[in-house]
Structures are given as C-alpha cells and as structure tokens.
N, C-alpha and C positions, 0 to 999 in steps of 0.2 A: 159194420160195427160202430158203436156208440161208447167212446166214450164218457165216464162223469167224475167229477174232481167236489167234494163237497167244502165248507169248511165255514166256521163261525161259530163252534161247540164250544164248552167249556164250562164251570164252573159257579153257579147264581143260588144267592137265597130267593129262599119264598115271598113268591110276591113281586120278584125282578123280571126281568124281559133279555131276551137272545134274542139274534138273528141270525138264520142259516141261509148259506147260498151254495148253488151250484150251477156248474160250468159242466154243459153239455161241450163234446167235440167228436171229430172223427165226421160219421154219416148222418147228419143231425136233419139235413133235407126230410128225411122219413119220421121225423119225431111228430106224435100224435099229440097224448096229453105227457103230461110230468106232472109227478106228486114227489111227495113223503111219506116213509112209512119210521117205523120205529122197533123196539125190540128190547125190552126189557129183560132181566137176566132169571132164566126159568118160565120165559113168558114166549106165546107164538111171536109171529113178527105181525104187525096190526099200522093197516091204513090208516095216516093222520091228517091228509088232506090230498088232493088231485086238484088238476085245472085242465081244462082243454087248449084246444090250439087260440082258440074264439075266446080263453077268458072265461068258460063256465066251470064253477066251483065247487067242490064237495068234502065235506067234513067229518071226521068221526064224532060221536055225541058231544064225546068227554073234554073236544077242546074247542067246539063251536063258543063262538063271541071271545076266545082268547088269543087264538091265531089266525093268522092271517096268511094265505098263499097267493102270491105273487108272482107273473114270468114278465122276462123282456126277451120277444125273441130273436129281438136283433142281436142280443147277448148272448145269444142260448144260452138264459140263466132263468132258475129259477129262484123263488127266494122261500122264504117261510120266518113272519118273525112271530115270536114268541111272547106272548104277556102273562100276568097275573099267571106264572109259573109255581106248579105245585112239586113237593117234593114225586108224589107220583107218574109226573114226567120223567122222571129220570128213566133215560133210553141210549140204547145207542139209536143215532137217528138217519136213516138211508134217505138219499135220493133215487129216484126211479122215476125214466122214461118207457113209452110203449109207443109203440109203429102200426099198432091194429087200430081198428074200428072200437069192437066191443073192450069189455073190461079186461083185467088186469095189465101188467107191465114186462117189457122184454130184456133192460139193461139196467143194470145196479151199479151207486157206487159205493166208495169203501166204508163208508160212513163214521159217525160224526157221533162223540160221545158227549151227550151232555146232563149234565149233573143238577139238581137242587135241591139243596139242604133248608133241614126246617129250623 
C-alpha cells in the first residue's frame, strides 16, 4: 500500500501561480511514475501531468508551457507548480502514483482544492 498526503491548494486570482506537493509513504520502493490529475465539479476526473521514475514528462494540452511537474525521489514527493492560472483551473486536484509499466495509476490521494477567480 501507498500512501499520499497532498497539499498547497487554495485560493488565486487569474493570472497567479500555486504550488502543489505531495508526500508519497508506506511501500513507495514499487512506485513507477506519479502524476496529477484534477476534477472539476460535473466534469470527468482528467490527467494534468505525469513524470516517470527517470524524469520523463507528460502534459495535458490545456496547461502545457504553464505548469510544471517536478519529483524528488529521495522525498518521495512530488510537486506541480502552477502559473498563468485561469479561472478554468479550478479543480479539485489529486495526486497519483502507479507501480506498473504501462499507463494509468494505482493509489490516490485525498486531494487538493484549488480555486481561481477572474
């Protein structure tokens, strides 16, 4: 089992910047990639960035050249920060790691509400 503890949401006008992180624990030895996903209210829940173990990166369209996804895995942390924030960010925002090879992910955490107003 995999713990995740996320935190750094909160509050920004448009146009501000966040930063989110998260604290992998528990059996982390097996952790592959870790991302971010998000989830808007009446919305699917939608991938907004991943990274592998090696640092390779991937983006959803709508926030390529704004954020940034980051790990340190001596921390077992991830990060994700946030710029040139639009009101249509506003998500609540998960972290998630996976222990496979291929795509998707295995452990969630509670996630992270963050807000921007225009």
């Amino acid at each position: 089992q995999v713990q995740l503890v996320e935190s750094g949401g909160g509050l920004v006008q448009a146009g501000g910047s966040l930063s989110l992180s998260c604290v992998a624990s528990g059996n982390i030895f097996t952790i592959k990639s870790m991302g971010w996903y998000r989830q808007a209210p009446g919305e699917q829940r939608e991938l907004v960035a991943g990274i592998t173990r090696g640092g390779n990166t991937n983006y959803a369209d709508s926030v390529k050249g704004r954020f940034t996804i980051s790990r340190d895995n001596a921390k077992n942390t991830v990060y994700l920060q946030m710029n040139s924030l639009k009101p249509e960010d506003t998500a609540v925002y998960y972290c998630a790691v996976s222990r496979r090879v291929g795509p998707g992910y295995d452990y969630w955490g509670q996630g992270t509400q963050v807000t921007v107003s225009s």
